[in-house]
N, C-alpha and C positions, 0 to 999 in steps of 0.2 A: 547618639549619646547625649544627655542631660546632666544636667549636675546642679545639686540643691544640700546646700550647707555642706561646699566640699567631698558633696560623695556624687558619685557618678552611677547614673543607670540607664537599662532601654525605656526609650518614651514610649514604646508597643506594648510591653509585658513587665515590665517595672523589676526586670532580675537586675541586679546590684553587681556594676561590672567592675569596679575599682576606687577604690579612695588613695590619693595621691596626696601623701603629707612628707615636708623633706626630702631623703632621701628614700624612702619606705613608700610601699605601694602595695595597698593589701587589697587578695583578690580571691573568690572563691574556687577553690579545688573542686569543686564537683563540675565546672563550668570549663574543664580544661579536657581536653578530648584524652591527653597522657598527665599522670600526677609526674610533676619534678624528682628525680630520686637525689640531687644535689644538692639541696636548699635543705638548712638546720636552721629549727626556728630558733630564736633569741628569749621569745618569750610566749604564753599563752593567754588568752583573756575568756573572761565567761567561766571560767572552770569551776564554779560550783553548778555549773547546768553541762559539765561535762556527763558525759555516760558511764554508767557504772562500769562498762563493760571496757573502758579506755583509758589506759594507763597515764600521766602524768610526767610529762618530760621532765626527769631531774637535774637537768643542765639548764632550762630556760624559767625566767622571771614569770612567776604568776599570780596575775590579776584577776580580782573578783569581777570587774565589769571592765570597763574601757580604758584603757593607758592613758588617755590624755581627757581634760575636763572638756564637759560638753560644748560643741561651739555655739557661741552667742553674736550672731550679727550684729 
């Protein structure tokens, strides 16, 4: 694992394994061999490049791009 501006990835293939900020650790679902059935997001980001075809959590905080301002070393 590597990590450049707080995000963590494979140095072989460059998939994006975890960004670890606070207590939050966000991590791609498609990368998990079983999706979690436990876990209720809090909130969504990107959602105007969400799919038409997927509905929009009414209980979670939605952001146009990223929660938090870009990091700047």
């Amino acid at each position: 694992m590597k990590t450049f501006a707080r995000r963590s990835f494979c140095p072989q293939c460059g998939s994006h394994i975890a960004w670890l900020r606070g207590n939050e650790a966000e991590i791609m679902l498609g990368s998990l061999d079983m999706a979690p059935s436990d876990l209720i997001p809090d909130y969504e980001l990107s959602v105007p490049r969400r799919e038409n075809w997927l509905m929009a959590l009414p209980w979670a905080e939605q952001f146009a791009g990223d929660r938090f301002p870009p990091f700047d070393p």
